[in-house]
C-alpha positions as CSV (number, residue, x, y, z in Angstrom):
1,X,6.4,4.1,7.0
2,X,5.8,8.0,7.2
3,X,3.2,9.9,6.4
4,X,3.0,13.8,6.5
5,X,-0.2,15.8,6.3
6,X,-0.3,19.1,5.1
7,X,-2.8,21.7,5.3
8,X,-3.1,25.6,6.3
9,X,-7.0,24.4,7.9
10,X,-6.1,22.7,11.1
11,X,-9.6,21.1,10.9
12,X,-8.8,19.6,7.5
13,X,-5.2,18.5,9.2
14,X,-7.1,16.4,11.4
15,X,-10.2,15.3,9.2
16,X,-7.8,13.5,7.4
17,X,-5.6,12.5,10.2
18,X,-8.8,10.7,11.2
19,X,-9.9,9.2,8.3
20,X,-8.0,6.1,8.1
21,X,-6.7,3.4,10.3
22,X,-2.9,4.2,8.9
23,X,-1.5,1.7,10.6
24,X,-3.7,-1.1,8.7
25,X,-2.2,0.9,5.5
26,X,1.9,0.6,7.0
27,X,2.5,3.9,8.4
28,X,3.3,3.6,11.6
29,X,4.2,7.2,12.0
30,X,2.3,10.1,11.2
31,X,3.6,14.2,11.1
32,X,1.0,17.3,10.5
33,X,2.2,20.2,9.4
34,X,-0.1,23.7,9.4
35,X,1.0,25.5,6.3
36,X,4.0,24.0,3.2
37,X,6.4,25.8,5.4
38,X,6.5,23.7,8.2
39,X,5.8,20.7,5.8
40,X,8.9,21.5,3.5
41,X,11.0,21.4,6.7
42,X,9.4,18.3,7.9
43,X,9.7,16.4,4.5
44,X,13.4,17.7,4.2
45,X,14.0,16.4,8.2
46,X,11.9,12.9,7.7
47,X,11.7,12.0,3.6
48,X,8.4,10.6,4.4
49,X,6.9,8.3,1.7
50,X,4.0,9.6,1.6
51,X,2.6,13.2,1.4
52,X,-1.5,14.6,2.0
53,X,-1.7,18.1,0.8
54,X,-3.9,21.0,0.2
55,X,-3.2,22.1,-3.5
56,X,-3.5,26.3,-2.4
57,X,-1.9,27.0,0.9
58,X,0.4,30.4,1.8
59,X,3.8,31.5,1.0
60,X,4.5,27.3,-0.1
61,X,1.6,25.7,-2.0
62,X,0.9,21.9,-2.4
63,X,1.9,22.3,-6.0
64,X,5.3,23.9,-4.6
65,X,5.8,21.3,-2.5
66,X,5.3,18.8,-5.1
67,X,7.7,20.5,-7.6
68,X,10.4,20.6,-4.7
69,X,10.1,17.3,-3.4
70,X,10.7,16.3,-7.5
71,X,14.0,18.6,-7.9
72,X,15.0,17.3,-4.7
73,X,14.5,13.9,-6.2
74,X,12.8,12.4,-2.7
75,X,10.8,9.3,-3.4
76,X,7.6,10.7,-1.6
77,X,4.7,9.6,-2.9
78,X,1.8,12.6,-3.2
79,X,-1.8,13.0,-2.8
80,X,-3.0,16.6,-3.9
81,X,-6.5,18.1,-2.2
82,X,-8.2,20.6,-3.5
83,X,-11.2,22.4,-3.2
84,X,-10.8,23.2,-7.1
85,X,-11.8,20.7,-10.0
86,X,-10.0,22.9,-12.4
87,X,-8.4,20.4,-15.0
88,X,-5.8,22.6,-15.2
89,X,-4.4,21.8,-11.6
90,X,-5.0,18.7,-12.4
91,X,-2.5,18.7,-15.2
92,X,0.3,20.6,-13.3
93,X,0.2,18.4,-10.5
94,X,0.3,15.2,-12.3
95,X,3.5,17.2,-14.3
96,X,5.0,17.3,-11.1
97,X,4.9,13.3,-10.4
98,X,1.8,14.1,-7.9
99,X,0.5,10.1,-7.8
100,X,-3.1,10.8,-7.1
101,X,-5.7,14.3,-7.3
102,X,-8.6,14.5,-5.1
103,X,-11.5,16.9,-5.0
104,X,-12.9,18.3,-1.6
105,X,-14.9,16.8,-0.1
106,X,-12.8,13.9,0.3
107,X,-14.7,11.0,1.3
108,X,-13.3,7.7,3.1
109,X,-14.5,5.2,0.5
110,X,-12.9,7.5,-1.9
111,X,-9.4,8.1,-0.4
112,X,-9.2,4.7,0.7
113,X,-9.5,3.7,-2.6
114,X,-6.3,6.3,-3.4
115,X,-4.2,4.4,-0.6
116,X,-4.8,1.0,-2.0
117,X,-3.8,2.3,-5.5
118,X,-0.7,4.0,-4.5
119,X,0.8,1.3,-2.1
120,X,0.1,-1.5,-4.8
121,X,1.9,0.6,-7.6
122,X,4.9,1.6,-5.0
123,X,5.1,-1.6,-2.8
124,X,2.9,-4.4,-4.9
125,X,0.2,-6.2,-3.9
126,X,1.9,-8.5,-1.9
127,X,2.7,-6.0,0.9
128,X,-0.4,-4.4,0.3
129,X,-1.9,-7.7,1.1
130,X,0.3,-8.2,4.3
131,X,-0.7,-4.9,5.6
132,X,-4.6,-5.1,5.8
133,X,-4.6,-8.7,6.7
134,X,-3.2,-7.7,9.9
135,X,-5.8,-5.6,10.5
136,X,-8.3,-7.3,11.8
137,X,-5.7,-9.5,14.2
138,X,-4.9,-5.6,15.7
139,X,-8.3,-5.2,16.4
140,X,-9.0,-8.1,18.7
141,X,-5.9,-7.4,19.9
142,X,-6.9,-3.7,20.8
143,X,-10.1,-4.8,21.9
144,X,-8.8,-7.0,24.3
145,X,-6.3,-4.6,25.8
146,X,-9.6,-2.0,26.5
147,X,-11.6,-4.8,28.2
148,X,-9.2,-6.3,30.5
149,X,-8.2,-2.1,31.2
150,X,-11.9,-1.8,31.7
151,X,-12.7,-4.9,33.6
152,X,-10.1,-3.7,36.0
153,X,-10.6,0.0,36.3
154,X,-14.4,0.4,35.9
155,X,-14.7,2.5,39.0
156,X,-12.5,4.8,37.7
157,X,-12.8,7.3,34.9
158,X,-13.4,6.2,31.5
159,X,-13.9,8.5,29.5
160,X,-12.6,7.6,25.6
161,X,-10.0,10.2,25.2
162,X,-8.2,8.1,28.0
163,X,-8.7,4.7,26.8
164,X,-7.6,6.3,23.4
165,X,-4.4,7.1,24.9
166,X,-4.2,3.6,26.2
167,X,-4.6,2.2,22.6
168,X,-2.7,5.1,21.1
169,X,-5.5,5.6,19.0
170,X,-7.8,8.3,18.0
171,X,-11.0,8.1,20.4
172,X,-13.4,8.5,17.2
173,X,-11.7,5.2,16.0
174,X,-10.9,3.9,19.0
175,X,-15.0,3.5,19.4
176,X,-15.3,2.4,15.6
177,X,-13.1,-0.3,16.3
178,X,-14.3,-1.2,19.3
179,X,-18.0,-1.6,17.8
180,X,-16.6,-3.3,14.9
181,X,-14.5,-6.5,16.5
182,X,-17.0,-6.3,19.8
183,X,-20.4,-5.8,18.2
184,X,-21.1,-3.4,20.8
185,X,-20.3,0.1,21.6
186,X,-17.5,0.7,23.9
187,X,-20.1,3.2,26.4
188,X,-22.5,-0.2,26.0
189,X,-19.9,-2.7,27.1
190,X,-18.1,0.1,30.3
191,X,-22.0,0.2,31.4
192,X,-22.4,-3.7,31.2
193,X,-19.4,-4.3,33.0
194,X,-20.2,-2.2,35.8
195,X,-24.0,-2.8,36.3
196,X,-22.8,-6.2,36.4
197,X,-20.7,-5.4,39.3
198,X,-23.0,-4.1,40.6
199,X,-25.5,-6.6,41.2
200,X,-23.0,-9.3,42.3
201,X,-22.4,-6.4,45.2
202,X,-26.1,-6.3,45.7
203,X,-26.4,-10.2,45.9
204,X,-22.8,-10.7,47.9
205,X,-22.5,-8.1,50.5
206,X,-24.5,-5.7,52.8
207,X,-23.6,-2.5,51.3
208,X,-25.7,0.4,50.8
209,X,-27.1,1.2,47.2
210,X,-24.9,4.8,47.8
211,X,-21.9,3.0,48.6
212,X,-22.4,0.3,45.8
213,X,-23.1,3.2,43.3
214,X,-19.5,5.1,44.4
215,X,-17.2,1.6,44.0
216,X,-18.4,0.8,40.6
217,X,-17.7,4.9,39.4
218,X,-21.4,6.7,39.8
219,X,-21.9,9.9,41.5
220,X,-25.8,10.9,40.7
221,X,-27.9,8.4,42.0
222,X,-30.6,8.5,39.7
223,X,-28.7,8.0,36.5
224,X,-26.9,4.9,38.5
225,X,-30.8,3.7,39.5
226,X,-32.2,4.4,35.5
227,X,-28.8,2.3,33.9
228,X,-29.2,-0.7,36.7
229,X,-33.1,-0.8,35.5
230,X,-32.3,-0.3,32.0
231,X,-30.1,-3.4,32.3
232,X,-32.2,-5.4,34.8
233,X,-35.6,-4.3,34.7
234,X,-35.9,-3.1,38.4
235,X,-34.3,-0.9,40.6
236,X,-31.2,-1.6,42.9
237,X,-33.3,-2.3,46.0
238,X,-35.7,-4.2,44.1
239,X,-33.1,-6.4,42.6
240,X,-31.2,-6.9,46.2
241,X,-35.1,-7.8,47.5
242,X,-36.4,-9.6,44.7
243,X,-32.0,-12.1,45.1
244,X,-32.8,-12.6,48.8
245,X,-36.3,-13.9,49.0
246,X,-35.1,-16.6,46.4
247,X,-32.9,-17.8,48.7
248,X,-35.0,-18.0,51.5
């Protein structure tokens, strides 16, 4: 399913873009539009079945939108935002087959909630059912896919906006996934894995902290030295020392 968001603020555009998991909700595809101009064109070019909109916006409103999208008798389903609780935009939206009305600011319990409603009246609750069930299963799975990438990459960049692009997922939910199905932060477990590399270079081979520090992805030695004693309690040459006279 398609889901087009609609706002003039290009900070409320993506407040809302982030604000779900829209996949766990069906909607596999999601358009943006800044302004009803660009979002007419869009909902004329992709009849999406669902529409987020700002209520006031230039030139073509949310509530024009709403009445055109009715005349043009499209089954999009809407959700009006507005920074106004004036019951009288209430009542023209909901005369224009508008499904739900929220007030800014929009929370995530809130608009959650708004999903639910509208894909159980639209779909039923079977489908509804179907599609957040899976979402946990896409969450292992996710989680998975970052580990092995950063099991096998960690001396090169990681930053989240790349392993986001990995996932084809927002980095801000990327890492709310992550700490959710891995009970760790994602920054947590890319330090783990490479102070753990680390010391099996420190206990294996006859490499020099520097060079140790430059395989597994540091640069600044002293933050390398303050995450390998955060982890172990003593510093790299201290470990290496502390390995070797156990063996002896």
């Amino acid at each position: 399913m398609t889901v087009l968001i609609a706002d003039d603020e290009i900070y409320m555009v993506e407040y809302i873009k982030a604000l779900v998991e829209w996949e766990c909700y069906g909607f596999d595809r999601i358009l943006t539009a800044a302004g009803g101009s660009l979002a007419w064109k869009l909902i004329q070019e992709h009849q999406p079945q669902l529409l987020v909109t700002d209520i006031r916006m230039p030139k073509i409103s949310g509530l024009d939108l709403s009445r055109m999208i009715e005349e043009a008798s499209y089954q999009t389903k809407i959700i009006i935002i507005s920074g106004f609780s004036d019951f009288d935009y209430a009542k023209q939206a909901l005369r224009y087959g508008v499904s739900e009305y929220l007030v800014k600011p929009v929370l995530k319990a809130d608009f959650e909630e708004t999903l639910r409603r509208i894909l159980q009246k639209s779909f039923g609750t079977d489908r509804m059912e179907t599609e957040l069930s899976g979402c946990l299963g896409d969450k292992n799975s996710i989680v998975v896919q970052v580990k092995n990438y950063v099991n096998d990459n960690y001396d090169k960049e990681l930053s989240l906006e790349l392993l986001g692009q990995l996932v084809n997922l927002h980095p801000v939910y990327l890492s709310k996934i992550f700490k959710e199905a891995a009970d760790i932060n994602l920054s947590s477990y890319i330090t783990d894995v490479r102070m753990q590399k680390a010391a099996e270079l420190l206990e294996q081979t006859n490499m020099q902290v520097q060079e140790i520090m430059k395989q597994i992805g540091y640069q600044k030695s002293q933050y390398f030295s303050k995450r390998f004693r955060e982890k172990y309690g003593v510093t790299p040459k201290e470990y290496r020392m502390h390995k070797r006279q156990k063996e002896r």
